[in-house]
mmCIF file of the N, C-alpha and C atoms, coordinates in Angstrom:
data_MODEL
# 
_entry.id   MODEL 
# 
loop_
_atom_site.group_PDB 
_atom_site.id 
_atom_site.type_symbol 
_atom_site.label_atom_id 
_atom_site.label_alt_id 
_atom_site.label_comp_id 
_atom_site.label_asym_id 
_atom_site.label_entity_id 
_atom_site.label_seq_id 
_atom_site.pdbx_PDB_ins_code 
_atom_site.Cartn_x 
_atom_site.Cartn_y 
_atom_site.Cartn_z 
_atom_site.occupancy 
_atom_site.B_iso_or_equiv 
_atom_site.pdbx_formal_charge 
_atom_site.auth_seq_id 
_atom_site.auth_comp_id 
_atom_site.auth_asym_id 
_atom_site.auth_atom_id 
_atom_site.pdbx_PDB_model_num 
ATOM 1   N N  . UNK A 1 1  ? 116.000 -17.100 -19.800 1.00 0.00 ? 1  UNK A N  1 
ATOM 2   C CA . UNK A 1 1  ? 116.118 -16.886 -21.209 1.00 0.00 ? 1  UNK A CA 1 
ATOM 3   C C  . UNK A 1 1  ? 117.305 -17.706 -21.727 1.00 0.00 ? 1  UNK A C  1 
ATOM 4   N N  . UNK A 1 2  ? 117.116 -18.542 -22.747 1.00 0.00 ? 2  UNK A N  1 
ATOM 5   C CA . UNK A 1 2  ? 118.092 -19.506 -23.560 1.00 0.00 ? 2  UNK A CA 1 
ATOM 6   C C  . UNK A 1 2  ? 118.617 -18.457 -24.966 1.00 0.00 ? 2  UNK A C  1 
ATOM 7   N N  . UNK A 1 3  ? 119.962 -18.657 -24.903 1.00 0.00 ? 3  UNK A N  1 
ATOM 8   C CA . UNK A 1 3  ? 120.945 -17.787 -26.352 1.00 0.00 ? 3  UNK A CA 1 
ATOM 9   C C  . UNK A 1 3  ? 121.182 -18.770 -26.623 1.00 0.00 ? 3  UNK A C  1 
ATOM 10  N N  . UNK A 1 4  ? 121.478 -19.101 -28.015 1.00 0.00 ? 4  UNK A N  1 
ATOM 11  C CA . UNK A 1 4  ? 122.056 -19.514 -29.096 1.00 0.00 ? 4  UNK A CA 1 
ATOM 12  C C  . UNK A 1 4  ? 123.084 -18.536 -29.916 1.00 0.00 ? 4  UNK A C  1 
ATOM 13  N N  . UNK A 1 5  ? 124.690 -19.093 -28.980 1.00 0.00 ? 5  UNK A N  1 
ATOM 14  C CA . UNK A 1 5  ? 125.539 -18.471 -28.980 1.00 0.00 ? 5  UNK A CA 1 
ATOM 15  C C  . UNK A 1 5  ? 125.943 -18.477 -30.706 1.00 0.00 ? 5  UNK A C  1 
ATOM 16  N N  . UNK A 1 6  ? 126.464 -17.375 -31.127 1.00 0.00 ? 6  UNK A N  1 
ATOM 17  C CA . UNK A 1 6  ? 126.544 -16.944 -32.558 1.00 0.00 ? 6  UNK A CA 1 
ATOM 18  C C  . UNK A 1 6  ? 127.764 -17.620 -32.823 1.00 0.00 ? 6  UNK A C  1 
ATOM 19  N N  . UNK A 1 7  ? 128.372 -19.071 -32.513 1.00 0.00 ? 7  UNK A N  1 
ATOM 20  C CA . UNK A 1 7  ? 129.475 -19.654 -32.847 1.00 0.00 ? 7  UNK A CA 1 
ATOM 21  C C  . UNK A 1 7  ? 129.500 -21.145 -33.077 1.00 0.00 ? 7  UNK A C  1 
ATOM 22  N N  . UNK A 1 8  ? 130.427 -21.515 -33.263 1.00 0.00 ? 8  UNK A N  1 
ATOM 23  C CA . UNK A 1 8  ? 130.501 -23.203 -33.421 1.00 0.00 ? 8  UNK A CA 1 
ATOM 24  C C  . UNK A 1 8  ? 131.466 -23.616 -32.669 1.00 0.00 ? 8  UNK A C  1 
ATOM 25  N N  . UNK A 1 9  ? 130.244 -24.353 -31.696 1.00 0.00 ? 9  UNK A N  1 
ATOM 26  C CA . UNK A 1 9  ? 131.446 -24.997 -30.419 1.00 0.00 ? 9  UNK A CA 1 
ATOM 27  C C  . UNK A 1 9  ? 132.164 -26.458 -30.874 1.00 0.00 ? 9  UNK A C  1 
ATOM 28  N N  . UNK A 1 10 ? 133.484 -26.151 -30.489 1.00 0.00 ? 10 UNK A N  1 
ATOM 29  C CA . UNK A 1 10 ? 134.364 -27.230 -30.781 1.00 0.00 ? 10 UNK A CA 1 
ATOM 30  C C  . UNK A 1 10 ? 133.811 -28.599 -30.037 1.00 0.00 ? 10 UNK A C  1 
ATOM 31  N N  . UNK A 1 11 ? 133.411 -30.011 -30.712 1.00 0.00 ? 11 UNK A N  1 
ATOM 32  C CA . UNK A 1 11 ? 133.749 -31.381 -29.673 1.00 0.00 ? 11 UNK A CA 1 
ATOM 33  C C  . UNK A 1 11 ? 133.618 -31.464 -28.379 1.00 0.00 ? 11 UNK A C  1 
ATOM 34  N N  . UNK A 1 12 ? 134.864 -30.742 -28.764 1.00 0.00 ? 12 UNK A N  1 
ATOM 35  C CA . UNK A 1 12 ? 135.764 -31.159 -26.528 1.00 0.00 ? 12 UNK A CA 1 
ATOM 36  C C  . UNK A 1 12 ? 135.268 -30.216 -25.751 1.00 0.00 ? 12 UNK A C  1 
ATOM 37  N N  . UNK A 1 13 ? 134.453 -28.700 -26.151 1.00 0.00 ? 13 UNK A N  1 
ATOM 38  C CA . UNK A 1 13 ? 133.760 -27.771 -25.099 1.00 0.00 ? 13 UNK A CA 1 
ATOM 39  C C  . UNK A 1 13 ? 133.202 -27.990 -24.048 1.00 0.00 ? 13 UNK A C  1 
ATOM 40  N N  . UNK A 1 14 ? 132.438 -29.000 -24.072 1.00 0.00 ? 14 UNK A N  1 
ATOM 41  C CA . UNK A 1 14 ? 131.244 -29.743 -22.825 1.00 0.00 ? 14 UNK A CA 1 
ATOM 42  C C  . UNK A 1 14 ? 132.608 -29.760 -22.013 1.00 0.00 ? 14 UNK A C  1 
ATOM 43  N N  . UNK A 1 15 ? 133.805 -30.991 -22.295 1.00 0.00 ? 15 UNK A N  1 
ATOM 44  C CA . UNK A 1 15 ? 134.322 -31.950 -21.480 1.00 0.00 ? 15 UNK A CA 1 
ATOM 45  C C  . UNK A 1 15 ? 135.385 -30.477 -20.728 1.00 0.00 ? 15 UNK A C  1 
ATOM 46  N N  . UNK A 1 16 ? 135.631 -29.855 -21.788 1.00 0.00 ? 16 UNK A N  1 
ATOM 47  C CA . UNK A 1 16 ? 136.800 -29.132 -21.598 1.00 0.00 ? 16 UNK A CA 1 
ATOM 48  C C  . UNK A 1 16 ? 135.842 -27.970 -20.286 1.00 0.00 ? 16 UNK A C  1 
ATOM 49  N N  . UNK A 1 17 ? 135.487 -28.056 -20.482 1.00 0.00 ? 17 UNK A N  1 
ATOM 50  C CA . UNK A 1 17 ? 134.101 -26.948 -18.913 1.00 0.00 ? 17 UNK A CA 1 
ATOM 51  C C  . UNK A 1 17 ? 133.983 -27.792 -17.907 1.00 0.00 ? 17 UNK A C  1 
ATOM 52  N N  . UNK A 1 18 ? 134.200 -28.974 -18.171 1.00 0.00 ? 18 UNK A N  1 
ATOM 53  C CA . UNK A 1 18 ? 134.443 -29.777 -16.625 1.00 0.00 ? 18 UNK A CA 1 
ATOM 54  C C  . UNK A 1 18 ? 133.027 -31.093 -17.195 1.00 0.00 ? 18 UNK A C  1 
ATOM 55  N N  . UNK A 1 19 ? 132.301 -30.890 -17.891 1.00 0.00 ? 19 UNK A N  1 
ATOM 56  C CA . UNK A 1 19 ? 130.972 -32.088 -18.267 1.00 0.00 ? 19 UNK A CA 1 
ATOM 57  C C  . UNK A 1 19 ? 131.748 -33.286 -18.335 1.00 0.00 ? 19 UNK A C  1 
ATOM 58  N N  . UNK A 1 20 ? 131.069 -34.005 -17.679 1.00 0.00 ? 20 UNK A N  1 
ATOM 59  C CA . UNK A 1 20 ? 131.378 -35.568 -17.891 1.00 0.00 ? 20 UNK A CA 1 
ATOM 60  C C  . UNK A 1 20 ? 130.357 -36.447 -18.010 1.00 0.00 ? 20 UNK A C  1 
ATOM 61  N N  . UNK A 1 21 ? 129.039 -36.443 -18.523 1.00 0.00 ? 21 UNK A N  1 
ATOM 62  C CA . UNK A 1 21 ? 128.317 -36.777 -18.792 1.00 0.00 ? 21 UNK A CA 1 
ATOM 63  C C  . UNK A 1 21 ? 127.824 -37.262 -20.139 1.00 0.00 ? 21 UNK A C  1 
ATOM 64  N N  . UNK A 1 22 ? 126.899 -37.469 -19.943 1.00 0.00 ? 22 UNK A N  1 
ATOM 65  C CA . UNK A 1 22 ? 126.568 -38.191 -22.072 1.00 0.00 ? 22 UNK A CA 1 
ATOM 66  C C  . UNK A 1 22 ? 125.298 -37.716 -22.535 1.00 0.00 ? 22 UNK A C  1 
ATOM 67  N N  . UNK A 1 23 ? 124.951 -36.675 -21.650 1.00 0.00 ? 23 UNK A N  1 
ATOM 68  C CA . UNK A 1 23 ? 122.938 -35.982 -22.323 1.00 0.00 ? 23 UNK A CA 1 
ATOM 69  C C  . UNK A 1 23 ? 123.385 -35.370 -23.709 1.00 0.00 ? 23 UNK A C  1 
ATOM 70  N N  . UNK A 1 24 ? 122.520 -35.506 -24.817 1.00 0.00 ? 24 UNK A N  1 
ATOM 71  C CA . UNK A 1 24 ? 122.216 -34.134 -26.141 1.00 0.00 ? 24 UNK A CA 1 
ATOM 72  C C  . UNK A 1 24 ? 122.560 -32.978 -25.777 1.00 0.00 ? 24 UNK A C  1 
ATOM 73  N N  . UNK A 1 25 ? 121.552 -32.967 -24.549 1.00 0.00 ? 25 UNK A N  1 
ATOM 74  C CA . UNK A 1 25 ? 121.129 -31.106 -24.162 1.00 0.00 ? 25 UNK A CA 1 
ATOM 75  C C  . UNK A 1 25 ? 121.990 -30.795 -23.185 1.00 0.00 ? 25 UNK A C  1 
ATOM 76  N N  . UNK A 1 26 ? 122.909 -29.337 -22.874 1.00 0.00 ? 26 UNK A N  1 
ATOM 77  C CA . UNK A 1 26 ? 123.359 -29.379 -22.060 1.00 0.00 ? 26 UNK A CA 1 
ATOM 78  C C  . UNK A 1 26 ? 123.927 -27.701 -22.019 1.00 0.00 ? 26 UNK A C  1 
ATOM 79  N N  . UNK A 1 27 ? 122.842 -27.161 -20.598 1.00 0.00 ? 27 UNK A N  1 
ATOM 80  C CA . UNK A 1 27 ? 122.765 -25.794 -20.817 1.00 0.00 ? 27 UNK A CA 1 
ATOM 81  C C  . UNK A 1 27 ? 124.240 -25.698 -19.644 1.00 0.00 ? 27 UNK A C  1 
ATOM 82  N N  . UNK A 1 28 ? 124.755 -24.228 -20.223 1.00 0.00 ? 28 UNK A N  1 
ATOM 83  C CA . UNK A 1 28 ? 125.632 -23.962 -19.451 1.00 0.00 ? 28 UNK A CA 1 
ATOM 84  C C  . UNK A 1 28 ? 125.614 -22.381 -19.398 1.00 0.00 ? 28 UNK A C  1 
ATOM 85  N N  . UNK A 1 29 ? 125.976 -22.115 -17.698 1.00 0.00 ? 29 UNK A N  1 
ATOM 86  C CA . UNK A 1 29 ? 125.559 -20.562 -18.004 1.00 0.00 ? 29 UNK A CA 1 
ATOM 87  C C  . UNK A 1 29 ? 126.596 -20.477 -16.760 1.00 0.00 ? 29 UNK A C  1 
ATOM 88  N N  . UNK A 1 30 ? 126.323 -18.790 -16.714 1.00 0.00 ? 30 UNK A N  1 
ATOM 89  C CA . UNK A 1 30 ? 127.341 -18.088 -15.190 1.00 0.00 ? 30 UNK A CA 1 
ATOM 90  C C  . UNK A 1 30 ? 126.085 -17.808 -14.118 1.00 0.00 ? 30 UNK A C  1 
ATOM 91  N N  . UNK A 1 31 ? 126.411 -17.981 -12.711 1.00 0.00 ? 31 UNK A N  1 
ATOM 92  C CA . UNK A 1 31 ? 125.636 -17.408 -11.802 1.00 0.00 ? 31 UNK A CA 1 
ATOM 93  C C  . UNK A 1 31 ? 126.105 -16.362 -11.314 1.00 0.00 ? 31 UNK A C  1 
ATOM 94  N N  . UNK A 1 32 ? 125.511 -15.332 -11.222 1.00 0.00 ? 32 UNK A N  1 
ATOM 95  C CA . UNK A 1 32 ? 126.218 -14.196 -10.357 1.00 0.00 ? 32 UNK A CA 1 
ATOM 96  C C  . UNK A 1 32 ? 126.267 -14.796 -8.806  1.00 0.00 ? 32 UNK A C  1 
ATOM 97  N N  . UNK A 1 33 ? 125.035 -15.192 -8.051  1.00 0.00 ? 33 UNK A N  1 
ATOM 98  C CA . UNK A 1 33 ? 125.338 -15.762 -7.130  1.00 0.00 ? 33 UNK A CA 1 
ATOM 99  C C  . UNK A 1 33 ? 126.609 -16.399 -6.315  1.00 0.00 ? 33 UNK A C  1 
ATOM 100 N N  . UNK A 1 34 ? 127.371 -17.354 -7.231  1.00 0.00 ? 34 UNK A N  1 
ATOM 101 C CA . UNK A 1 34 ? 128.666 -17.808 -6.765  1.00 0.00 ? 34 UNK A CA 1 
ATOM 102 C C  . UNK A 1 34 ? 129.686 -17.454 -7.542  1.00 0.00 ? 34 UNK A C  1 
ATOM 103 N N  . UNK A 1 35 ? 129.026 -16.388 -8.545  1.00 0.00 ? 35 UNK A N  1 
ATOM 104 C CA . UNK A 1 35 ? 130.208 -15.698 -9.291  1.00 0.00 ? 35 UNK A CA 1 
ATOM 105 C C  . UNK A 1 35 ? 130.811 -17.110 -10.159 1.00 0.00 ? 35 UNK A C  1 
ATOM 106 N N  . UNK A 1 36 ? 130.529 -17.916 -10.407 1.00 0.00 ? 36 UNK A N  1 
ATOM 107 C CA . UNK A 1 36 ? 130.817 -19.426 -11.401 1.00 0.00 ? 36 UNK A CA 1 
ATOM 108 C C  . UNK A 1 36 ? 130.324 -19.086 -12.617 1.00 0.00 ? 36 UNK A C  1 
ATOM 109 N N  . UNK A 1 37 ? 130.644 -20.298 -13.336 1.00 0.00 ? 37 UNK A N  1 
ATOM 110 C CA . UNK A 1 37 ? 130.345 -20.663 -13.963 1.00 0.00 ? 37 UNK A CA 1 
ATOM 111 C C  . UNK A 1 37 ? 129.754 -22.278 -14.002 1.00 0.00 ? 37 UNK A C  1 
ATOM 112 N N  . UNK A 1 38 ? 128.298 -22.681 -14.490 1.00 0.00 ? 38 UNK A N  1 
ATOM 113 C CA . UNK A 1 38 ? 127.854 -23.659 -13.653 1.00 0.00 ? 38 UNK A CA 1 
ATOM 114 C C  . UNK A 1 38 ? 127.336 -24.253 -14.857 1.00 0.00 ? 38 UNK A C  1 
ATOM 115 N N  . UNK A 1 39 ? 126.899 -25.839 -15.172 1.00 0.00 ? 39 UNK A N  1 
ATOM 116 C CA . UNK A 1 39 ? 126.183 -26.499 -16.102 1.00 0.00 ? 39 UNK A CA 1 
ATOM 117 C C  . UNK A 1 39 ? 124.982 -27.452 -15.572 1.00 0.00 ? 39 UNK A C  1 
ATOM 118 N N  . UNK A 1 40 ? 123.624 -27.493 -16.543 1.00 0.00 ? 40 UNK A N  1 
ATOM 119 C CA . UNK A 1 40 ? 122.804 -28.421 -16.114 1.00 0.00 ? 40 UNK A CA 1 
ATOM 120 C C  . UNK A 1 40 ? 122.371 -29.446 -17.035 1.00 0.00 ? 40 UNK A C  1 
ATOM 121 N N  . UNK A 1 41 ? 121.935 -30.581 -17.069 1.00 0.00 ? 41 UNK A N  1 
ATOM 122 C CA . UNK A 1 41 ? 121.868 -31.313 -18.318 1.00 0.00 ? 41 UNK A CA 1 
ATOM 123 C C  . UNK A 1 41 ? 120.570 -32.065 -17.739 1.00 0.00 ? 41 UNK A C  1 
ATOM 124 N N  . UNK A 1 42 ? 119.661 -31.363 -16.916 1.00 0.00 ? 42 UNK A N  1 
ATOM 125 C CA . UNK A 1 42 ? 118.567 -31.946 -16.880 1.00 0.00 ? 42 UNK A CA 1 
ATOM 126 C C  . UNK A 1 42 ? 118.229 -33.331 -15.885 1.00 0.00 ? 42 UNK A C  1 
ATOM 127 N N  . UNK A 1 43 ? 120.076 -33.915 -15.642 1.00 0.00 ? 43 UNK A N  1 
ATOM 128 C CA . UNK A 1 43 ? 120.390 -34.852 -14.552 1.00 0.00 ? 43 UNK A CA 1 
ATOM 129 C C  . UNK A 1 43 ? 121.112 -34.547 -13.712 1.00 0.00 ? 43 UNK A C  1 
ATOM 130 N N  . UNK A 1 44 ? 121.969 -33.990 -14.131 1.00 0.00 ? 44 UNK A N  1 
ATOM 131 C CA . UNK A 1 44 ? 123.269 -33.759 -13.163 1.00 0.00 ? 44 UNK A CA 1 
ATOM 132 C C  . UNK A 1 44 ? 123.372 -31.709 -13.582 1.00 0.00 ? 44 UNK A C  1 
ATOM 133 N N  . UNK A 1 45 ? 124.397 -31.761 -12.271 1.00 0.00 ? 45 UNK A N  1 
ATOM 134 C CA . UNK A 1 45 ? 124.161 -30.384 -12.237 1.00 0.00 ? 45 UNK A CA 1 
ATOM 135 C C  . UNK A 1 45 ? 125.102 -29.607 -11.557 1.00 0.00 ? 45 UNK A C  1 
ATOM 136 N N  . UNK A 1 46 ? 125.654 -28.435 -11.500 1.00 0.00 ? 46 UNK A N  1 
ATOM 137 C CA . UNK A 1 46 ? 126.626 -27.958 -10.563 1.00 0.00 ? 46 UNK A CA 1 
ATOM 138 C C  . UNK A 1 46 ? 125.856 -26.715 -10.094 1.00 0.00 ? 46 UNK A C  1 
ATOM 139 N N  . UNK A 1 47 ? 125.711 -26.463 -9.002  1.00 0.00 ? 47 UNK A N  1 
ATOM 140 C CA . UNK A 1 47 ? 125.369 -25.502 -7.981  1.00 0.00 ? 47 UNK A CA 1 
ATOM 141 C C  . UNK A 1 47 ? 125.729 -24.485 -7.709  1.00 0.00 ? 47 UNK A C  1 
ATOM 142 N N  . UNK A 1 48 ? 125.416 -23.448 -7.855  1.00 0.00 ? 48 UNK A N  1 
ATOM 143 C CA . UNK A 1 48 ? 126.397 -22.310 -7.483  1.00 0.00 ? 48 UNK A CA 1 
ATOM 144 C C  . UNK A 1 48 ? 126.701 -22.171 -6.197  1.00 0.00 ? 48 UNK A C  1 
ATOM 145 N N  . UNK A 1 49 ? 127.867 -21.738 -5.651  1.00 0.00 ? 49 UNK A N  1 
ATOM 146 C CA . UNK A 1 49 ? 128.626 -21.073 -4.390  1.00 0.00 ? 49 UNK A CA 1 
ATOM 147 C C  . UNK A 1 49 ? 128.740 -22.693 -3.412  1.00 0.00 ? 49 UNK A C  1 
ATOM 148 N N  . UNK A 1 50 ? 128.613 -23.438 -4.325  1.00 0.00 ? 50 UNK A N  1 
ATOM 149 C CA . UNK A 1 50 ? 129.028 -24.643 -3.345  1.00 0.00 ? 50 UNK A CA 1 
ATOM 150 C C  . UNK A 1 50 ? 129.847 -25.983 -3.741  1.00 0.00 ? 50 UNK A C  1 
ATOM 151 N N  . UNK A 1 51 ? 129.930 -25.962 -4.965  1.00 0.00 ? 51 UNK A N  1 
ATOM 152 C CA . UNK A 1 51 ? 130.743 -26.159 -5.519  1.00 0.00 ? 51 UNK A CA 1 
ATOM 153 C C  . UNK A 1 51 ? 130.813 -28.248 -5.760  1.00 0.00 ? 51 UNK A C  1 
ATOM 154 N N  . UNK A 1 52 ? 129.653 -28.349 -5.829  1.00 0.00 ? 52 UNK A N  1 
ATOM 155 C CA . UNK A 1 52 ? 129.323 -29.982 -5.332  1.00 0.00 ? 52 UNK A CA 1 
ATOM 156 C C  . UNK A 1 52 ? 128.599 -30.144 -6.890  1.00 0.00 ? 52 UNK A C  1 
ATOM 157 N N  . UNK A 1 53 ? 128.503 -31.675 -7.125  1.00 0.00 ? 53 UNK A N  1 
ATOM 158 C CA . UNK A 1 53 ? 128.026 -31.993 -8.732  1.00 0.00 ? 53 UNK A CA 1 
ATOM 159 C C  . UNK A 1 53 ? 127.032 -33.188 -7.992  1.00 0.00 ? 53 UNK A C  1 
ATOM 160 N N  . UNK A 1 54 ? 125.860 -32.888 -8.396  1.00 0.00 ? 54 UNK A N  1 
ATOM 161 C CA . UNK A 1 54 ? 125.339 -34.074 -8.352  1.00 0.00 ? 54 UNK A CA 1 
ATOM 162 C C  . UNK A 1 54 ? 125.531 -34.718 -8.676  1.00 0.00 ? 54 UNK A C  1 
ATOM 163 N N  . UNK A 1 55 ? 124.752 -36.130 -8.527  1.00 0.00 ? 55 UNK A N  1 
ATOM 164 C CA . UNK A 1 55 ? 124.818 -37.406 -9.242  1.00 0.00 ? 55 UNK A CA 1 
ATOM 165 C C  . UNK A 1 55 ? 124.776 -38.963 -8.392  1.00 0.00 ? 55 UNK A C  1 
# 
C-alpha cells in the first residue's frame, strides 16, 4: 500500500535520507525486517538487514 504523506517535502529530503540518484519516483519506506529505513526508485535500491545499495 502507497501513502501520500499529508506534508510538503523539502528539496534536500531524497538526498538528506541518503538518495543519490536522479529518478521522479522514489518510494521510501521502513522494513520491520531490518528494523531500517530503506528506499527504491525502481533502479537502485537499499535492502533491508544488509545494508548494501545496488547499482
Amino acid at each position: 500500500m502507497l501513502l501520500k504523506g499529508p506534508f510538503l517535502v523539502p528539496p534536500t529530503f531524497a538526498a538528506d535520507f541518503g538518495y543519490r540518484g536522479r529518478r521522479r519516483f522514489l518510494a521510501m519506506y521502513w522494513s520491520p525486517c531490518g528494523d531500517e529505513a530503506c528506499f527504491n526508485d525502481g533502479e537502485h535500491c537499499t535492502r533491508p538487514a544488509d545494508h548494501v545499495i545496488d547499482g
